[in-house]
ROKOL-163786 format. One record per residue (C-alpha): residue in one letter; x, y, z. Coordinates in pm, whole numbers, padded with zeros to 5 digits, always signed. Layout:
REM ROKOL-163786
AXYZ ...
REM end
This chain:
REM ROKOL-163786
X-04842+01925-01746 X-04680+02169-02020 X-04668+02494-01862 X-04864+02765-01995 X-04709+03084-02144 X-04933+03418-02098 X-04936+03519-02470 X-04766+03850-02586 X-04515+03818-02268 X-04321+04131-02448 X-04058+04096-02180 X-03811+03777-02201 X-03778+03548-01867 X-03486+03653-01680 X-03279+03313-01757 X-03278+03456-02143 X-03183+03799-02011 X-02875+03628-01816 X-02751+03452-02084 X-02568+03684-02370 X-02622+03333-02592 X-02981+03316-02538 X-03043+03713-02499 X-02914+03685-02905 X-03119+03447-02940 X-03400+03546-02843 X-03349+03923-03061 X-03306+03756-03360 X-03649+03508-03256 X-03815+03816-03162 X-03744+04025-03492 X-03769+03706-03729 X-04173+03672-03547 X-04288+03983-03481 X-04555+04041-03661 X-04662+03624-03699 X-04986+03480-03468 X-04967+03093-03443 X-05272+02984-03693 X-05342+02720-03440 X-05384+02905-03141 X-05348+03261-03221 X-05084+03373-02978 X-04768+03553-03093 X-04537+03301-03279 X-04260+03417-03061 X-04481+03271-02749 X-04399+02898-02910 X-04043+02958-02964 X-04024+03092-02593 X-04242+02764-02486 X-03984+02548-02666 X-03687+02696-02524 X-03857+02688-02201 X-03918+02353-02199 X-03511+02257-02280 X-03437+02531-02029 X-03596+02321-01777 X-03530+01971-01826 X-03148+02106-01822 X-02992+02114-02149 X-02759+02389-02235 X-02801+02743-02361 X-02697+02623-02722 X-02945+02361-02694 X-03211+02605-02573 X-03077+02893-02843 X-03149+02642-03125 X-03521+02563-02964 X-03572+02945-02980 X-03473+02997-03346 X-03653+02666-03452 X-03858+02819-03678 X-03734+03150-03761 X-03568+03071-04122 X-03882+02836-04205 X-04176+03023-04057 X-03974+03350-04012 X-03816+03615-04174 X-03451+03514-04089 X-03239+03394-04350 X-02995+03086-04348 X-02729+03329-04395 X-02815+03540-04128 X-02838+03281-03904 X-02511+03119-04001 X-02354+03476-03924 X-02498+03570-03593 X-02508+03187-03420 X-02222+03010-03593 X-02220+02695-03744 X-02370+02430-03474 X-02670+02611-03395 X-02758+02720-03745 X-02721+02332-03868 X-02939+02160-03615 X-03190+02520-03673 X-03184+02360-04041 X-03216+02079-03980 X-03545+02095-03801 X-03662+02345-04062 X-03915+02204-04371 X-03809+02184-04671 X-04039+02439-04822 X-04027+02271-05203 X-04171+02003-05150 X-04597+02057-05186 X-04763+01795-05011 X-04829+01800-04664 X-04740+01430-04586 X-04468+01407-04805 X-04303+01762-04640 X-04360+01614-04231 X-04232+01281-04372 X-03947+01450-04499 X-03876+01656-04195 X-03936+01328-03990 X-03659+01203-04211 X-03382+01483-04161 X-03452+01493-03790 X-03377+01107-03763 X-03072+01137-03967 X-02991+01484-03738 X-02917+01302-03446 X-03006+01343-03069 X-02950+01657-03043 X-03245+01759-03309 X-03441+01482-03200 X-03434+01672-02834 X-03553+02010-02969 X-03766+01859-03223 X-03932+01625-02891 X-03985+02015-02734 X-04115+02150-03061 X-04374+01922-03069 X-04446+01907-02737 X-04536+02317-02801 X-04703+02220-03082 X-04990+01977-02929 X-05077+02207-02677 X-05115+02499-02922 X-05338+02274-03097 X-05520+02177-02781 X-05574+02520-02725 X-05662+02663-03049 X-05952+02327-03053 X-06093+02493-02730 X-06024+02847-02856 X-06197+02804-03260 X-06297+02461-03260 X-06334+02275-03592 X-06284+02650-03757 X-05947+02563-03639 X-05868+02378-04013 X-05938+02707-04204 X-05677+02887-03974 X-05430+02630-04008 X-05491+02505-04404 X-05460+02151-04329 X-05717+01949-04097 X-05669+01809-03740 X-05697+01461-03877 X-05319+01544-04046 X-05161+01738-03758 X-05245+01453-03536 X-05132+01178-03718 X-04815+01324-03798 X-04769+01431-03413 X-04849+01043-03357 X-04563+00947-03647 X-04274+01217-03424 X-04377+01057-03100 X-04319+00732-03220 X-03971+00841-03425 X-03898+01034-03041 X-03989+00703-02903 X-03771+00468-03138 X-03444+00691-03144 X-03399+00851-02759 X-03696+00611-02573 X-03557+00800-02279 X-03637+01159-02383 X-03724+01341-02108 X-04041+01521-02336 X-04171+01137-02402 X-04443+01146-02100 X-04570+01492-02169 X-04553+01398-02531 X-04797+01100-02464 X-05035+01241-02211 X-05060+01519-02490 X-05122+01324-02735 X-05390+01091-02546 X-05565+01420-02493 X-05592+01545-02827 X-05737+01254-02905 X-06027+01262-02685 X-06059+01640-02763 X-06020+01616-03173 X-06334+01618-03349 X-06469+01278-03469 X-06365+01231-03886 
REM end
């Protein structure tokens, strides 16, 4: 079971605090977020990059790995800039930070996941791993924000359920076809078989 962050923690966990990478890391999350709520479930938007770093934190993976799962989304969702990022985390976490980011041009919902689906594949395994977290996070926000708003849910998050679901169902089955031993792939499917029995019939 994904474990379940108290929202507007205010204080980071102490394996950030130890960790001069991560305690960067988590500044630059932390002022990029600050004043964001996740549409889906309402909780600060620095709660979801702390659950994503939490989850690489422990299945293992280095403080680099877990840096990049806290700055996710803070050039594409945030106010961080590319540059900014480039400048305080060098160049290996800022790539695989952009390369999980949307590519905000492009209009239509579909086309922009499929896209992003696209760059993560073409990313590698290390992107694949932090996206895997990412959308780990992102199920059970959504799972919480259904029992939370219910079908209101679509006006907070300006696309329906029917949409966020099937393109969680198209990354599990990228995760699946590129690292079928990710260590997210169970939660990821339990998840998923969840929020479809919770969703709303279409």
């Amino acid at each position: 079971m994904a474990p379940s962050l108290e929202s507007g923690l205010g204080v980071p966990p102490s394996w950030i605090t130890e960790s001069p990478l991560l305690e960067r890391a988590y500044s630059l999350a932390e002022s990029a977020h600050r004043t964001q709520s996740r549409p889906t479930d309402g909780r600060p938007f620095l709660d979801h990059a702390v659950e994503v770093a939490t989850f690489l934190h422990e299945a293992a993976f280095d403080d680099e790995l877990v840096a990049v799962g806290l700055l996710h989304d803070a050039v594409e969702r945030g106010t961080l800039t590319e540059d900014e990022l480039r400048a305080e985390m060098g160049e290996e976490i800022a790539t695989l930070v952009m390369t999980l980011s949307e590519d905000p041009a492009i209009d239509s919902f579909e086309d922009r996941k499929a896209a992003l689906r696209d760059q993560v594949r073409a990313g590698g395994g290390l992107a694949i791993t932090v996206f895997a977290a990412d959308k780990l996070s992102d199920i059970v926000g959504l799972r919480r924000g259904l029992q939370r708003y219910g079908d209101v849910i679509e006006d907070r998050m300006g696309t329906t359920i029917t949409g966020m679901a099937g393109h969680y169902r198209e990354s599990v089955e990228l995760i699946e076809s590129v690292r079928p031993g990710s260590a997210f792939l169970p939660a990821l499917r339990v998840q998923l078989d969840q929020l479809a029995v919770e969703a709303p019939a279409t």
